[in-house]
C-alpha positions as CSV (number, residue, x, y, z in Angstrom):
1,X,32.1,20.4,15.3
2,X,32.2,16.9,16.7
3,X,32.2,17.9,20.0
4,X,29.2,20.3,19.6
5,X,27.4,17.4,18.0
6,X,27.8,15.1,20.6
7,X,26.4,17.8,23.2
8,X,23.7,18.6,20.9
9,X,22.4,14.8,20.5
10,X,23.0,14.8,24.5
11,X,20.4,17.9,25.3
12,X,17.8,17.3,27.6
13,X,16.6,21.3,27.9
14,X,12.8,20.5,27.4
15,X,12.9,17.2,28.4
16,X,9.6,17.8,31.0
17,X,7.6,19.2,27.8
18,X,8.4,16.1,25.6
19,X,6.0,13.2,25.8
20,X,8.3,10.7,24.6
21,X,11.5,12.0,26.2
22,X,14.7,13.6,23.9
23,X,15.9,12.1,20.9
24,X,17.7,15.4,19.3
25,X,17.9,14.5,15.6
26,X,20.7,16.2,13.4
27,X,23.3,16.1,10.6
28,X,25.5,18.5,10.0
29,X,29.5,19.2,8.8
30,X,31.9,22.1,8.6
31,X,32.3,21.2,5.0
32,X,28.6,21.0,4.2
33,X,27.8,23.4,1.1
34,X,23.7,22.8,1.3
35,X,21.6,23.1,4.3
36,X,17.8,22.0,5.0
37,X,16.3,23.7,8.0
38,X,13.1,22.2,8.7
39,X,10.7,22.1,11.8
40,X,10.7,18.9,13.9
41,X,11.5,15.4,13.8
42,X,8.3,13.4,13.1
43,X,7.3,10.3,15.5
44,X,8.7,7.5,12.9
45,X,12.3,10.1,12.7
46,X,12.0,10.3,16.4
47,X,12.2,6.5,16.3
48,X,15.1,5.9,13.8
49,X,17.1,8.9,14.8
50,X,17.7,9.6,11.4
51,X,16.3,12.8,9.8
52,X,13.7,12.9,7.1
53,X,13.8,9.2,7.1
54,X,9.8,9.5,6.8
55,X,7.3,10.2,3.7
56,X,7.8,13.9,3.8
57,X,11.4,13.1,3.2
58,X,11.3,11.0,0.1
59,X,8.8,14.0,-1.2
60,X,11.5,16.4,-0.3
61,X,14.2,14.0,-2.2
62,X,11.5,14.5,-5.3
63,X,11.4,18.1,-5.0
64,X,15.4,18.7,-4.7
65,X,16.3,15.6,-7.7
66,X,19.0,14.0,-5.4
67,X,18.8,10.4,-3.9
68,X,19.1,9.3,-0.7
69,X,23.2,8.6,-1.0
70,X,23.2,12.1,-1.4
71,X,20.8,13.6,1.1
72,X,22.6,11.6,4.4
73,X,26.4,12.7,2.7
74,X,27.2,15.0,6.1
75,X,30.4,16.4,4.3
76,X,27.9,18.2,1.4
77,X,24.2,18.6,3.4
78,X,23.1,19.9,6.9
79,X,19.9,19.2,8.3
80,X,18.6,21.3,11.1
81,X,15.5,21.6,12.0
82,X,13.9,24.0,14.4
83,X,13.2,21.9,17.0
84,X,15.9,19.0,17.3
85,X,13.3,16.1,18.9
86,X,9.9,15.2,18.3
87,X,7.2,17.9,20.2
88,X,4.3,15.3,20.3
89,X,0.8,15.4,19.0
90,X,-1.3,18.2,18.9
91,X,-5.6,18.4,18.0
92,X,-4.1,18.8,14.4
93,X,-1.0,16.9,13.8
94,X,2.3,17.3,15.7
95,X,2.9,20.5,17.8
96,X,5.0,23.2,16.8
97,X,9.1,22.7,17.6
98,X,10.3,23.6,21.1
99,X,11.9,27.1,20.9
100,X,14.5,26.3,22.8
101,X,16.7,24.5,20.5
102,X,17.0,27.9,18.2
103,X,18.1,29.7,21.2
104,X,20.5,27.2,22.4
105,X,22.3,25.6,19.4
106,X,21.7,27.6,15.7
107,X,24.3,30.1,16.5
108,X,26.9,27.9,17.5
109,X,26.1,25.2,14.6
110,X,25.9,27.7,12.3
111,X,29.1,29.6,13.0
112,X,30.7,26.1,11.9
113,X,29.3,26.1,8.9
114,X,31.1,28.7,7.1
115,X,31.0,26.5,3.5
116,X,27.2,26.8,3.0
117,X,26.2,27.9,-0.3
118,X,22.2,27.7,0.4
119,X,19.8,27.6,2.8
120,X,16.2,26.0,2.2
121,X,13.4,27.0,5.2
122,X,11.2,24.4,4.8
123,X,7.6,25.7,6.8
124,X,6.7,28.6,8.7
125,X,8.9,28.5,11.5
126,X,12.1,28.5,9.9
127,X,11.0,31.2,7.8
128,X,9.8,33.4,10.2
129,X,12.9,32.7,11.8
130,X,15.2,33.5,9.4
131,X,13.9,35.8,7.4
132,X,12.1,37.8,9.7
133,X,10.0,40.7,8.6
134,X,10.9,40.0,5.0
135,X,8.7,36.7,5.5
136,X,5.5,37.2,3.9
137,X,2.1,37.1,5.5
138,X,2.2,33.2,5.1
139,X,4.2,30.1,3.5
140,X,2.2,30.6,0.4
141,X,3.2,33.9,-0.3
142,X,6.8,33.5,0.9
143,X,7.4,30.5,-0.9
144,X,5.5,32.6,-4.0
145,X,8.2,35.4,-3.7
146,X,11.1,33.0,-3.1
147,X,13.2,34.9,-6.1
148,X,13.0,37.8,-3.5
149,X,15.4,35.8,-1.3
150,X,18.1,34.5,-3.5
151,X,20.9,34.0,-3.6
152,X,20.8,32.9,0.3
153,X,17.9,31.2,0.7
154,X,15.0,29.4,-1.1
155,X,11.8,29.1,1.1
156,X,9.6,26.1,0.7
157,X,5.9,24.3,1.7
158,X,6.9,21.3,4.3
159,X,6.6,18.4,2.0
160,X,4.1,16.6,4.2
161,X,1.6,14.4,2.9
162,X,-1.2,16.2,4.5
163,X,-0.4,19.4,1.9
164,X,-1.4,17.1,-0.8
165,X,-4.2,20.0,-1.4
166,X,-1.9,22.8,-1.3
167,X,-0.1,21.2,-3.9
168,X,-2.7,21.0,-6.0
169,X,-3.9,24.5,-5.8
170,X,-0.7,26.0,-6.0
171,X,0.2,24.4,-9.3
172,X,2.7,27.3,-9.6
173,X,5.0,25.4,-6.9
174,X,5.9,22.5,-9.7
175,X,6.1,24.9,-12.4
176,X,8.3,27.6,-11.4
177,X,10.1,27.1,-7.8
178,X,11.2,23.4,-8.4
179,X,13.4,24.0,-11.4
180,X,15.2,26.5,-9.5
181,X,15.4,24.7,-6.6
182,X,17.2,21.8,-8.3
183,X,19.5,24.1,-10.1
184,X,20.6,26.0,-7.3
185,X,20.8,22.7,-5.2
186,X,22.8,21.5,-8.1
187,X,25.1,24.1,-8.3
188,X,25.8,24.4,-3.7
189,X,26.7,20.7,-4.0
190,X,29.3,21.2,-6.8
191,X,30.7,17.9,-8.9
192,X,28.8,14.5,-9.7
193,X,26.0,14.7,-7.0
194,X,23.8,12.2,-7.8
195,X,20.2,13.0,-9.6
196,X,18.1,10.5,-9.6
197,X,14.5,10.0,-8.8
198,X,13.9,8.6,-5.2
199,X,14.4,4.6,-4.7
200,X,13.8,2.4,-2.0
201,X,17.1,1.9,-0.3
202,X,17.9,1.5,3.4
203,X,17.9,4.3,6.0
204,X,21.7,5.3,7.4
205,X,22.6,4.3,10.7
206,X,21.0,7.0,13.4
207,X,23.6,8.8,14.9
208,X,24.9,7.5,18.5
């Protein structure tokens, strides 16, 4: 596993197609029991180097009722997104991940991972990807027919700031999916994670 790390962090596939060169962001273990697939690395994550260090992060700490000591703990949760480096901006926010990191690397990070308990697909493309023509039409009604998927995965919204509206509209989201979502999250990591409601604390060291 360490030694497909270290060649992941070292891709430069798409290189020509990113504006601010690669910065392939990931965490991952052969012992991890909960995994986050998500899209892209956003500009202030492709400055850290570590994942979900942003705003959409600490929403997505909210949503699952663990803390940040938790979240960066390799050894219990994966995060893989989509597209390992940030894409760049688009008319409408940041373009979509490259589609070259699926292709090259989920296979062989995944066939480590043999310990994973559940999988959340956090925004379109890693629902479409993973659950195929089950998907729905869109995120709204995949995420709305999330008990369809269980006990594999739990599809979610991307926990961006600029859904504040879909949030709001969906008022369903709170109500129903996020007590599941922390139960089952509760029950991959096992023992004593910790619940608590996100805190200010220092980001981990990016990985080399």
């Amino acid at each position: 596993m360490d030694a497909l790390l270290t060649e992941i962090r070292a891709c430069h596939a798409c290189a020509v197609h990113l504006p601010l060169g690669p910065r392939p962001v990931v965490q991952a273990s052969a012992s991890a029991r909960l995994l986050l697939i998500g899209q892209a690395p956003s500009l202030t994550v492709h400055r850290t180097g570590v994942p979900w260090d942003d705003k959409s992060g600490e929403q997505l700490r909210r949503w699952l009722g663990i803390d940040r000591v938790t979240f960066y703990d390799a050894t219990r949760v994966a995060l893989m997104p989509m597209g390992y480096c940030y894409p760049g901006r688009g008319t409408s926010g940041d373009l979509p991940p490259r589609r070259e990191c699926a292709a090259l690397w989920h296979d062989k990070l995944l066939a480590h991972m043999k310990q994973v308990e559940l999988t959340l697909l956090i925004g379109q493309y890693a629902q479409r990807h993973f659950l195929g023509k089950t998907a729905r039409a869109g995120v709204t009604e995949t995420v709305q027919a999330f008990a369809d998927y269980a006990p594999r995965f739990i599809p979610l919204p991307h926990p961006s700031p600029r859904n504040t509206g879909w949030f709001k509209h969906h008022p369903w989201f709170e109500s129903d999916v996020l007590p599941v979502l922390r139960e089952r999250v509760r029950h991959a990591l096992g023992p004593a994670p910790s619940f608590v409601v996100e805190r200010s604390e220092e980001a981990p060291s990016p990985a080399p």
